[in-house]
Structures are given as structure tokens and as C-alpha cells.
C-alpha positions in Angstrom: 23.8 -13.1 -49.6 22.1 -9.7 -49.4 18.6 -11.7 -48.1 21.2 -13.6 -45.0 22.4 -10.1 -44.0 19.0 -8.7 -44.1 17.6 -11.6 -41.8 20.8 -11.4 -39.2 20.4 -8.0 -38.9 16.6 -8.0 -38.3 17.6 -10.8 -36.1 20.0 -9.0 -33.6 17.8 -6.0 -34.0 15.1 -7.7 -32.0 17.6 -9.8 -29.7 18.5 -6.0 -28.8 14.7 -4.5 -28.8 14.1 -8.1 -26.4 16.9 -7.5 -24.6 16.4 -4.3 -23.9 13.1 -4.6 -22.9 14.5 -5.9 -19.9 16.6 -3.4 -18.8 14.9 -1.1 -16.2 13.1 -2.1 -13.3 11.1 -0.6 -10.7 12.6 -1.2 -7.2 9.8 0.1 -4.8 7.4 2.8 -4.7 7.2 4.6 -0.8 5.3 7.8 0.2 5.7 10.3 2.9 4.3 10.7 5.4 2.7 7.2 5.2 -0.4 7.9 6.8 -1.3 11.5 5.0 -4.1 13.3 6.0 -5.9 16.1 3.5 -3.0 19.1 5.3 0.1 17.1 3.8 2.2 17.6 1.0 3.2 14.2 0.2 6.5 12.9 -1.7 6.7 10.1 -3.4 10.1 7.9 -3.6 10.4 5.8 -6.5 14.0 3.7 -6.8 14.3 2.5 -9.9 17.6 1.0 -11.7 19.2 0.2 -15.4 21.8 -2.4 -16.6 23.5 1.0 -18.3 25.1 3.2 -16.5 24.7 7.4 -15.8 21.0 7.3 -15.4 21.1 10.2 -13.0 20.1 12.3 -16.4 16.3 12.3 -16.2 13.0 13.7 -17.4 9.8 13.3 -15.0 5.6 14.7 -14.6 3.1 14.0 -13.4 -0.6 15.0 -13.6 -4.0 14.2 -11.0 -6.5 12.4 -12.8 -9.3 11.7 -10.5 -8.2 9.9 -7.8 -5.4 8.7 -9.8 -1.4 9.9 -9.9 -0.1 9.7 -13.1 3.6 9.6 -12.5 6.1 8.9 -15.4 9.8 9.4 -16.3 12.2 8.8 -18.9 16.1 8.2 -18.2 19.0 8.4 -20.4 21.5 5.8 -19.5 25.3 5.4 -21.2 26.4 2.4 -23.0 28.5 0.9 -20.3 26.8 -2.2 -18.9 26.5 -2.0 -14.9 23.6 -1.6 -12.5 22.8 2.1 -11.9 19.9 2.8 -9.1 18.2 6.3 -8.9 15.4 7.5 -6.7 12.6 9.9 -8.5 10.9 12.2 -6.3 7.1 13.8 -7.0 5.6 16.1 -4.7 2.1 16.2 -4.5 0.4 19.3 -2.8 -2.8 18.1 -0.2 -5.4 16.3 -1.8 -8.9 15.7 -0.8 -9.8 12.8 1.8 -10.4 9.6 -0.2 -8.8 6.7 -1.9 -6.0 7.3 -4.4 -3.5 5.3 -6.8 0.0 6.4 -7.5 0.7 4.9 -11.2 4.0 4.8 -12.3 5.5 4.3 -15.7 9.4 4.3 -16.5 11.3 4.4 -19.5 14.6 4.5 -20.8 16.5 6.0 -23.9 20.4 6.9 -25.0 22.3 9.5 -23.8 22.7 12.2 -24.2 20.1 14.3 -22.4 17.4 14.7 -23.6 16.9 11.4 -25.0 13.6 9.9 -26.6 12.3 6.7 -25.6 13.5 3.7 -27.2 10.1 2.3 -28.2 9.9 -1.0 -25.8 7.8 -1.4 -23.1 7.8 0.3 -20.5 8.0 -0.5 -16.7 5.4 0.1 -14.6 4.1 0.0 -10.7 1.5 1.5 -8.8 0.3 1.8 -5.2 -2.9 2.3 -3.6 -2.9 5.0 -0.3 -5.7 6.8 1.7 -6.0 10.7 2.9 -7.3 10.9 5.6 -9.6 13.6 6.5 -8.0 16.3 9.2 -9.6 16.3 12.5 -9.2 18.5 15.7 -10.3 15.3 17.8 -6.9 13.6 18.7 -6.6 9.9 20.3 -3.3 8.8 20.2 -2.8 4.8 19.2 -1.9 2.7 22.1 -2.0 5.9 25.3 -4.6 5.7 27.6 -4.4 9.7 27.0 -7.6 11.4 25.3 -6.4 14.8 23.8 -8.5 16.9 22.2 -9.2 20.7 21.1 -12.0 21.7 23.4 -14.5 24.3 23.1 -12.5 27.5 23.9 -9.8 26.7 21.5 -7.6 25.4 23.9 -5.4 21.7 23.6 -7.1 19.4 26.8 -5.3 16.2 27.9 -7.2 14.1 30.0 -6.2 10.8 31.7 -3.3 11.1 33.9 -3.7 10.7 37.4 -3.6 14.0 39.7 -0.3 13.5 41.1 1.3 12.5 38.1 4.1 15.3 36.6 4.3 15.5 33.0 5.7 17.8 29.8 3.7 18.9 27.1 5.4 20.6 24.5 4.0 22.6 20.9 6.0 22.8 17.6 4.9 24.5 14.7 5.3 22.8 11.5 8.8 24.2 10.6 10.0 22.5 13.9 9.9 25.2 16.1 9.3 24.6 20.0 6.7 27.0 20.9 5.0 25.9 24.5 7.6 23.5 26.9 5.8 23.4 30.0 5.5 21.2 33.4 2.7 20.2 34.9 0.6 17.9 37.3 -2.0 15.7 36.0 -4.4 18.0 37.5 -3.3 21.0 35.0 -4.9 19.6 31.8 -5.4 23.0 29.5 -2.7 23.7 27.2 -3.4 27.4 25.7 -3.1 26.4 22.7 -5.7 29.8 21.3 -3.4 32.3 21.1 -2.3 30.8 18.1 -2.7 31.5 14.6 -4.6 29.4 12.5 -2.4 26.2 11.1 -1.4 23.0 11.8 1.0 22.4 14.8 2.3 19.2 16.5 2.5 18.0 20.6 4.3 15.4 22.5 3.7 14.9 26.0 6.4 13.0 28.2 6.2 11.7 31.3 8.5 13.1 34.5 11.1 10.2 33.6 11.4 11.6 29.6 8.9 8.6 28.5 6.9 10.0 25.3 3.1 9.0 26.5 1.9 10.6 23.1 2.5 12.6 20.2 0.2 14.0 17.4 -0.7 17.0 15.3 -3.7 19.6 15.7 -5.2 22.4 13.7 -6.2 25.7 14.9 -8.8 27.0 12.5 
């Protein structure tokens, strides 16, 4: 009798462990921006999701190795059975130009927090991304607009037509509108040196309020 007891409980102990091993799931792994270059912080949004609910309560790292993110975290759920989604969030400070792989592993344990890990497998996901290198030559996709940082220091937008009227405008990188200015096509120099050094964005609208192009410089 003792031996029958023995075997069921070994029994639902790995119908658990098996069952279990099925109960978190990575959803999808997005970055921001999605085109970084080697000036952006970029976030990472992981949404994953548990068949227990109150997985809000969460421990998370992450380290660099190489061109690799190692990314990992552990939620405790509750004992009541219903889907429960989450979104982690890692912030990575500028890397280099290159290649890179975000890895993800999640895992799952009992409330309350802090839990351990319950010993099955854990889920994992990755995704591949490139960093770009930053550049003070600017061609917009798709505008027939060449913009550029010319030799005095200066923003130059060449390509519109003399009697065209346009807006150009300057944000720094908080947001803040720093130049709004109209001009013809013929006024093509946006004094863009008086600033200090940093990264800053432009858009420049048509005389209808049409965006003909958009981008971000760096004054070194």
C-alpha cells in the first residue's frame, strides 16, 4: 500500500512539474526606437503571460555579453488559474555600432515575493537588431530633399525649387521647439552652429503643413 502511494504521488508530482512546464510564455519581444543608432538608449518590451494569476510581482537583470543581451526574469504568480499578461522593460544605455542579440529567459515561481524558481524549464526568445553608426550626413527615405550638416556647422537643405515656401523647425531631444522658421526654397542654411554639442531633431513642412522630411543631427 505504502509502495501505491509512493508511485501516485511521484506520479502527480511530475503531472504537476509537466504541467507546469507549460505555464509561461513569451508573447513578443519589441525594441525602441526600432532602428537605433550608437546615440540611443534603447528599451526593450517583453509581454509575457502565466496561467496563475498576480504576476505583476517580479524580479529582472540583465548584463552585455559581447554583442549579446542577456535578459532574464523571474515572476511570482498566485494559485488562482487565469491568464495574467505583464510587459518587462530593460533599458539599455547606447551601444557601439554592430550587430546584437537580445536573449531572453523567463521563469516563474510561488508567491509570495520573492519567490525562487520552480526548477522546470524555462521560456525563452531572442531577437537580432542592428546599431547603427551616428552620422551628420542626413538623406531622408522617400524625399527628394538632401539635408546635411555642411562645413560651417550649419543644417543645409537642398532640393526645393526657388519659389517654393517651406517650414523648417529644430527640437532638442527633450522635445523642445528651438528654431520655427519660414522660408523660400532659395533660403537653404538653417543656423544650426550656435548650438551646443548633442543630438537634436528637424522636420521640414511644406507651405500646405505637408511633412517633406524629418530626421535627427548631431552637433559635435
Amino acid at each position: 500500500m505504502m509502495k501505491y502511494f509512493l508511485n501516485l504521488f511521484l506520479l502527480l508530482l511530475l503531472f504537476s512539474i509537466a504541467a507546469s512546464a507549460q505555464n509561461q510564455w513569451i508573447d513578443s519581444i519589441t525594441l525602441q526606437p526600432s532602428n537605433p543608432d550608437a546615440d540611443d538608449t534603447i528599451k526593450f518590451y517583453v509581454a509575457v503571460s502565466f496561467s496563475s494569476g498576480s504576476c505583476d510581482q517580479h524580479s529582472q537583470l540583465h548584463i552585455l555579453n559581447g554583442n549579446t543581451i542577456e535578459a532574464s526574469a523571474l515572476h511570482c504568480t498566485g494559485m488562482l488559474a487565469y491568464i495574467c499578461s505583464h510587459t518587462d522593460t530593460f533599458v539599455v544605455t547606447p551601444l557601439s555600432a554592430g550587430n546584437y542579440t537580445f536573449r531572453f529567459n523567463l521563469t516563474s515561481g510561488d508567491l509570495p515575493f520573492p519567490c525562487s524558481a520552480l526548477g522546470i524549464p524555462a521560456a525563452t526568445d531572442s531577437l537580432q537588431f542592428l546599431v547603427s553608426p551616428v552620422s551628420n550626413i542626413l538623406q531622408p527615405d522617400a524625399s527628394p530633399i538632401l539635408i546635411y550638416i555642411n562645413e560651417t556647422g550649419n543644417l543645409r537643405i537642398d532640393g526645393l525649387q526657388a519659389g517654393n515656401l517651406y517650414r523648417a523647425e529644430i527640437f532638442s531631444v527633450d522635445g523642445k521647439l528651438l528654431i520655427s522658421e519660414k522660408r523660400s526654397g532659395v533660403e537653404n542654411i538653417i543656423r544650426t552652429s550656435i548650438f551646443s554639442a548633442g543630438v537634436y531633431f528637424f522636420r521640414v513642412h511644406d507651405k500646405n503643413g505637408m511633412q517633406l522630411a524629418n530626421g535627427k543631427f548631431v552637433r559635435r
